[in-house]
C-alpha positions in Angstrom: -39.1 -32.3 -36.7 -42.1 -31.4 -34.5 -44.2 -34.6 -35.9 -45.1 -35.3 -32.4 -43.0 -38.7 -32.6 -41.9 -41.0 -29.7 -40.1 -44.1 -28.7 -36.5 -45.0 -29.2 -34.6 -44.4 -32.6 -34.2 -48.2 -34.1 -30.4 -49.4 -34.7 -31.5 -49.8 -38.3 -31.7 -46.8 -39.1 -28.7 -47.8 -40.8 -30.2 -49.1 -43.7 -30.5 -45.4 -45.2 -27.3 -45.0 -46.8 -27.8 -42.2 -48.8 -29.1 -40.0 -45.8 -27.6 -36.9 -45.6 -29.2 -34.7 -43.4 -31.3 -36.4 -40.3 -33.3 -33.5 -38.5 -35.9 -35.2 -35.8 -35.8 -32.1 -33.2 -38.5 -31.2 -31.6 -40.5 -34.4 -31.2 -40.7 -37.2 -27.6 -38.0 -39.4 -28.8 -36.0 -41.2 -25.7 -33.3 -43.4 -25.1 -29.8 -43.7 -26.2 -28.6 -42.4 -29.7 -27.7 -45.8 -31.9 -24.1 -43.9 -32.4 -22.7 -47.1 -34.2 -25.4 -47.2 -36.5 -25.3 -43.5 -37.2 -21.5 -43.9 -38.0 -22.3 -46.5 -40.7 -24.1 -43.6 -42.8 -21.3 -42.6 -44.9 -23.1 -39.9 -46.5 -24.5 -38.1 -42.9 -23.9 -34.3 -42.9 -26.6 -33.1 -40.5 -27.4 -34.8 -37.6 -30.2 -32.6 -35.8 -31.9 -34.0 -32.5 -32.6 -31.3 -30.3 -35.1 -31.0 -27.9 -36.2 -34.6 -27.4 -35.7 -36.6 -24.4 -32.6 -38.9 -25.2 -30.7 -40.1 -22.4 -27.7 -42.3 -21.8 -24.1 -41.0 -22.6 -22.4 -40.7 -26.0 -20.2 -43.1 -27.1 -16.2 -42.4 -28.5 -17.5 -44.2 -31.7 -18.4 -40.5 -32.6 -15.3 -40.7 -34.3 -16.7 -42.8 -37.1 -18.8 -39.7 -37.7 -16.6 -38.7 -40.6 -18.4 -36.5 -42.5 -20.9 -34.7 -39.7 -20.5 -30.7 -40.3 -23.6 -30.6 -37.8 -24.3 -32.4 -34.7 -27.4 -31.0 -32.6 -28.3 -32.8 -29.4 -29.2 -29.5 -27.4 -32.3 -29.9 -24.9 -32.4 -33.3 -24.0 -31.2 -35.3 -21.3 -27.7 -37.1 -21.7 -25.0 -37.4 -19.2 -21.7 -38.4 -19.1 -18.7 -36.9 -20.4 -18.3 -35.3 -23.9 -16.4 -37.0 -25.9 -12.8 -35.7 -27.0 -13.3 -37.7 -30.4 -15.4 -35.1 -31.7 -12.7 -32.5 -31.7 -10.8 -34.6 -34.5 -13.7 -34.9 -36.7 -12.0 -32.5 -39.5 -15.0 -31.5 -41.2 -17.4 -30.5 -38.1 -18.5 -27.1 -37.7 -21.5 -26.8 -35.7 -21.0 -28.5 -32.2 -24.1 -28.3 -29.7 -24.5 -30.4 -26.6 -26.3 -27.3 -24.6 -29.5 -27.5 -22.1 -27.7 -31.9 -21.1 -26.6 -33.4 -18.2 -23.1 -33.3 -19.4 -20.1 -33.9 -16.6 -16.6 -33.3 -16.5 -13.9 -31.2 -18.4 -14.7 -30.0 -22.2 -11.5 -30.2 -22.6 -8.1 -31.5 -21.4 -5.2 -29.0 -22.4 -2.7 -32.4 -21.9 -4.1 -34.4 -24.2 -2.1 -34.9 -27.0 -4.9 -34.3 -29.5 -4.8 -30.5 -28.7 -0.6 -30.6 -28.4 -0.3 -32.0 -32.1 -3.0 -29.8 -33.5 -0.8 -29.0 -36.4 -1.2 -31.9 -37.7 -4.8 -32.5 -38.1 -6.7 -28.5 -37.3 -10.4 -28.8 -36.7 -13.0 -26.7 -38.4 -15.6 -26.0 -35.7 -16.8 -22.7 -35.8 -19.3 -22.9 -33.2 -19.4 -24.4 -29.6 -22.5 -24.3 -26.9 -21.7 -26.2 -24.5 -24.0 -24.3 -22.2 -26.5 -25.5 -19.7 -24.7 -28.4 -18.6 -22.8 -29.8 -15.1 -18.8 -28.8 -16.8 -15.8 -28.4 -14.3 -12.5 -27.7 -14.9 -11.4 -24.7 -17.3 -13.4 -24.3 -20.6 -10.4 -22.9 -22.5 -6.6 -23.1 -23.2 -4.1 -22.0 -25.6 -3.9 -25.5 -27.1 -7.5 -25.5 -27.3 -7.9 -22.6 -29.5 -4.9 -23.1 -31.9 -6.5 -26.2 -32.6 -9.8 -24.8 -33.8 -8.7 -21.5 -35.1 -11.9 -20.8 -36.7 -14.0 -21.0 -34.0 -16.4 -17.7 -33.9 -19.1 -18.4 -31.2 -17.9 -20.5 -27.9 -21.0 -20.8 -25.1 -20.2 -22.9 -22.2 -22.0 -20.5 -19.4 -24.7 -22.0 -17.0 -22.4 -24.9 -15.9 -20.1 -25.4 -12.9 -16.3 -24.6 -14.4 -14.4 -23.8 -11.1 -10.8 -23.5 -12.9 -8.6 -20.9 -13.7 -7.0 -19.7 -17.2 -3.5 -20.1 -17.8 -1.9 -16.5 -18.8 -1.8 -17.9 -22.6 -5.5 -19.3 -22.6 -6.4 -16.5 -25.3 -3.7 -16.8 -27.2 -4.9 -18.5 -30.5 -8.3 -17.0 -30.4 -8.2 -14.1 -32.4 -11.1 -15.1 -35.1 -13.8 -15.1 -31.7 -16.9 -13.2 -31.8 -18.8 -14.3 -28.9 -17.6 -15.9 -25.4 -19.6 -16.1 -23.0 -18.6 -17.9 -19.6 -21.5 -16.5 -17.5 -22.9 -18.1 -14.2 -19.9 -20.3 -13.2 -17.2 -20.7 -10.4 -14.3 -19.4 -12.7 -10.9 -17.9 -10.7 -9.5 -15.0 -11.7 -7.2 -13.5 -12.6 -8.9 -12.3 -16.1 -5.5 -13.5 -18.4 -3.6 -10.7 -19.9 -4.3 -12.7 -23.5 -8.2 -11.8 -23.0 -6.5 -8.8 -25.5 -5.6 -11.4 -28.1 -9.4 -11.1 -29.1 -9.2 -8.5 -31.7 -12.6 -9.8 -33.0 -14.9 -10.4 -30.0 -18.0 -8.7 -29.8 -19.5 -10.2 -27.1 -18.0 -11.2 -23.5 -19.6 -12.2 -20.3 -18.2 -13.3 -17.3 -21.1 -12.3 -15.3 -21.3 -14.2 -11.8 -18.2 -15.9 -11.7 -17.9 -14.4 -7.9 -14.1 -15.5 -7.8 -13.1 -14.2 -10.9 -12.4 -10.6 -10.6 -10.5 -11.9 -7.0 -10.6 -8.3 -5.6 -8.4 -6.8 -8.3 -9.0 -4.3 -11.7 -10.1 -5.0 -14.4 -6.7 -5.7 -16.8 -5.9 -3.0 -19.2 -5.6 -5.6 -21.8 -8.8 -5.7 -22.3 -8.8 -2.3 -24.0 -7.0 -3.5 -26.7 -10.7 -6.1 -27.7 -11.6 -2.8 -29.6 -15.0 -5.0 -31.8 -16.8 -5.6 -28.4 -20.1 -4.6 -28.5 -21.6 -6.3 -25.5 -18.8 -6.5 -22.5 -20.8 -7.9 -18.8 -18.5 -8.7 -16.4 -21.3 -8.0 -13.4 -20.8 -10.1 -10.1 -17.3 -10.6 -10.9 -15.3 -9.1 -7.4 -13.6 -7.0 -9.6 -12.5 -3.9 -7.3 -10.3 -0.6 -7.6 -10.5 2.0 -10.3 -11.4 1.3 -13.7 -8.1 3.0 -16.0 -9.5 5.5 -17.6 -8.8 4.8 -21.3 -10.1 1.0 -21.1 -13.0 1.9 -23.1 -11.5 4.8 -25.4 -11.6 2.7 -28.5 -14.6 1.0 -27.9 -16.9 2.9 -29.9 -19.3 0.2 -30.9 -20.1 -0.8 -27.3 -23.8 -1.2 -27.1 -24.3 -3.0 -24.0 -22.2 -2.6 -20.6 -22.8 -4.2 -17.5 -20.3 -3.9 -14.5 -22.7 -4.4 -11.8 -22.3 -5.6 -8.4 -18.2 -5.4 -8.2 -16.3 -3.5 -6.1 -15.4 -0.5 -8.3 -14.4 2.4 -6.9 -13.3 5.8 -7.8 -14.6 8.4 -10.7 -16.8 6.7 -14.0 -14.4 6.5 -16.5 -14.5 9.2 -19.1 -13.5 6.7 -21.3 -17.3 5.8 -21.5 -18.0 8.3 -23.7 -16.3 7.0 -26.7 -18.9 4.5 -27.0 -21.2 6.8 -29.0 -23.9 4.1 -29.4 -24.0 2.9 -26.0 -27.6 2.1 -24.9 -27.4 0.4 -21.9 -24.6 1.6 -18.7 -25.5 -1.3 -15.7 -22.8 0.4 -12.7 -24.8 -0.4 -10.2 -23.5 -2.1 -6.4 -20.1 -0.4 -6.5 -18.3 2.4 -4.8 -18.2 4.5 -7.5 -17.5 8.1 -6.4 -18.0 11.7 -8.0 -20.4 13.4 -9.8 -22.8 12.0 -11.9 -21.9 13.1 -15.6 -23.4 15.3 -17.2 -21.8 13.7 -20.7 -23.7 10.7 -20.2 -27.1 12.5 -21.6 -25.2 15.6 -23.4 -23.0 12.9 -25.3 -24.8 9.6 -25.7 -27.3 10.3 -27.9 -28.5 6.4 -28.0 -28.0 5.6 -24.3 -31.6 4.4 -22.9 -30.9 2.5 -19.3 -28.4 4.1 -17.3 -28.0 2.7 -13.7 -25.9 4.2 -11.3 -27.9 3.4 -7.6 -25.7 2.0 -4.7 -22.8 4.1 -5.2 -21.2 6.9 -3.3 -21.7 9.4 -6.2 -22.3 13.0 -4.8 -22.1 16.5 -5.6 -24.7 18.0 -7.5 -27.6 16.6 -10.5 -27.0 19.1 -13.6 -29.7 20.9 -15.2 -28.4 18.8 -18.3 -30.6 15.8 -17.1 -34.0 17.4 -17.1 -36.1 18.6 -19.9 -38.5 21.1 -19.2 -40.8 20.3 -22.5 -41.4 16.9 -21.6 -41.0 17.0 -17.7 -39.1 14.1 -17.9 -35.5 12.8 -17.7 -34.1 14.3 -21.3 -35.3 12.3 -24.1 -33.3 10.8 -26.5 -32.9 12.5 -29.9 -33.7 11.7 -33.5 -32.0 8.9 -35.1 -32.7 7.6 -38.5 -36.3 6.0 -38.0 -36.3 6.7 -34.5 -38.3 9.9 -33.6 -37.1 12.5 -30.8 -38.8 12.0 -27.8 -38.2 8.5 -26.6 -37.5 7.9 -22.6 -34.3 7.4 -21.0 -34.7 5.0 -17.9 -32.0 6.6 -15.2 -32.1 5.1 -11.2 -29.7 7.2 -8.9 -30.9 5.6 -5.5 -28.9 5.1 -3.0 -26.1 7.6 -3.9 -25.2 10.4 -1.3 -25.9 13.1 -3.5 -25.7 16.8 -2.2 -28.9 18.8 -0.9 -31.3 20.1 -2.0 -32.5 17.8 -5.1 -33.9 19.4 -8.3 -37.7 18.9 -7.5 -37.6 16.0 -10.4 -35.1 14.4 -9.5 -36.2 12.2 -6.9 -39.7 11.2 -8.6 -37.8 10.8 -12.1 -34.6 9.0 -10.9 -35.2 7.6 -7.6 -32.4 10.0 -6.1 -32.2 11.3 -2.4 -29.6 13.8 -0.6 -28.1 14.0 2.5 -27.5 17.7 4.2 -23.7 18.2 5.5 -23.5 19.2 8.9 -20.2 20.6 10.3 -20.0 20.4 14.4 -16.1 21.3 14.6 -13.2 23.1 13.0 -9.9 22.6 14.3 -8.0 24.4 14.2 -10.1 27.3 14.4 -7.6 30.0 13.7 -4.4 29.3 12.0 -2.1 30.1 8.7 -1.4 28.8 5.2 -0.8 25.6 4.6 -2.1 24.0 7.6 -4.6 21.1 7.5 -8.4 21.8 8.9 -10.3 19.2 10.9 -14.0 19.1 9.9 -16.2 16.7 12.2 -19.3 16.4 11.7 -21.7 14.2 9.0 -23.1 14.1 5.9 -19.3 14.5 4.0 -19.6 11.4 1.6 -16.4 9.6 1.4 -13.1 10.8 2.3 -11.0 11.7 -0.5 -7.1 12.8 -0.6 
């Protein structure tokens, strides 16, 4: 690998039958992979080619790749479609097509490989598929009872533009990571998205149909390993329910960004005691900013809150005087007191007048309430008042 090699990989290369492991990544090497000579090295195991410059599609005669546990053709330039062969190769466990020009499904949930999987389960235990031209719907049911070992599935950066059946999760409960970022996915998020018990990382981020106006599924509360959830630029909208996150407590990383959320931060939050990054920003979020997010979260370092319709007033609790700064995080194993928090508040309409900090420290401005009317101006318990006027933040019953 990296020898600086180029030109075309000979259809002799055959002739090495006792080859076991072929590793040419990182070199100038073009033109189709010899697949059919490949297949005629009984002995092959790891087949590693990334970053070169192949081209050309690949062939169904990788089904003669009996014994592959590796095949690596990430970074280069092949096109076609992927080849559903490769899912019955029993002892594969590394699968990476990423960074091609790959078209098409992945998979077909019909096809009667993936309805028979009983008979003949696949040992892949990791997918990236990402980085390529993909349509259709990246996972089903069938799918992932067929490889039930599967631990790290990548297919984001392509152009998937279906939707999950309810089921699609069901048979994926060894996951770690899926992430199905920057695609066309529709929504709704399936109720089996709970069947995870394992995941520690999701991302959904930018599928701009996916959240389809509604909240976020409870179900999700029950993926209780996640560490990393990002489902930012979704269209998810409403309130969040307040215990999604209560048994989350190893969520590091949470990213909600750009939705339509509405109604208080979840409370729920909290539970995540080593939570160092909150992304909330581009929502509708309402209330008060929370105090517990600094008195609580002793690892939290970005919090980012601006383009909301948080009010009321900043606590004392985010300021500390010794530093003159936004209050440092604490002492942590190797890490000494003292290290910034990064908070942004812009764009909220937060009450008047500001802590003299706040606005240099965390971007925050106010707005001063002005009452013009009462009505009406006299009356008795139990009556509703009328206040006109400006500067009220949004209505609330």
């Amino acid at each position: 690998s990296a020898c600086g090699l180029s030109g075309v990989l000979p259809a002799n290369i055959d002739q090495l039958k006792a080859l076991v492991t072929m590793d040419l990544g990182g070199n100038n090497l073009s033109g189709d992979i010899p697949i059919d000579s490949l297949a005629r090295l009984s002995h092959l195991k790891h087949l590693r080619l990334t970053n070169n410059a192949f081209s050309g599609a690949l062939s169904s005669n990788v089904a003669n790749l009996v014994e592959l546990e590796i095949f690596d053709v990430g970074s280069n330039k092949i096109t076609g479609t992927v080849p559903r062969e490769f899912f019955d190769l029993h002892f594969l466990e590394v699968l990476d097509i990423s960074g091609n020009e790959f078209t098409g499904a992945l998979f077909n949930k019909d096809d009667e490989m993936f309805k028979t999987y009983a008979e003949a389960t696949s040992n892949l235990r990791i997918i990236y598929a990402n980085n390529n031209r993909l349509t259709g719907t990246p996972a089903a049911a069938a799918v992932f009872k067929r490889m039930p070992f599967l631990r790290t599935f990548r297919v984001n950066d392509n152009k998937f533009d279906g939707k999950f059946d309810d089921d699609a999760f069901d048979g994926a409960s060894e996951l770690v990571e899926f992430d199905a970022s920057n695609n066309a996915l529709i929504g709704p998020m399936p109720s089996s998205i709970g069947a995870m018990h394992m995941l520690q990382s999701l991302s959904f981020a930018n599928n701009k149909r996916f959240g389809n106006g509604a909240p976020i599924t409870l179900e999700l509360k029950r993926c209780v390993a996640l560490k990393v959830l990002d489902l930012s630029g979704c269209s998810f909208a409403g309130a969040i329910p307040s215990n999604l996150f209560v048994d989350m407590s190893y969520l590091s990383f949470l990213r909600l960004a750009t939705n339509d959320f509405s109604g208080p931060i979840p409370e729920s939050i909290r539970s995540a005691k080593f939570l160092r990054v909150l992304e909330l920003q581009g929502n509708a979020f309402e209330g008060v900013v929370p105090s517990w997010l600094v008195d609580e979260l002793d690892h939290l370092e970005a919090i980012e809150l601006s383009r909301n319709a948080l009010g009321g007033f900043i606590s004392d609790t985010w300021y500390d005087k010794t530093t003159k700064s936004v209050t440092p995080l604490p002492a942590y194993n190797e890490r000494v007191a003292g290290q910034r928090r990064n908070v942004r508040l812009t764009q909220n309409p937060l009450f008047c007048p500001l802590p003299p900090w706040a606005s240099k420290l965390m971007g925050a401005s106010c707005r001063e309430t002005q009452i013009h009317a009462i009505e009406p101006p006299v009356g008795g318990e139990g009556e509703y008042l009328t206040l006109t006027g400006e500067g009220f933040g949004p209505p609330r019953l």
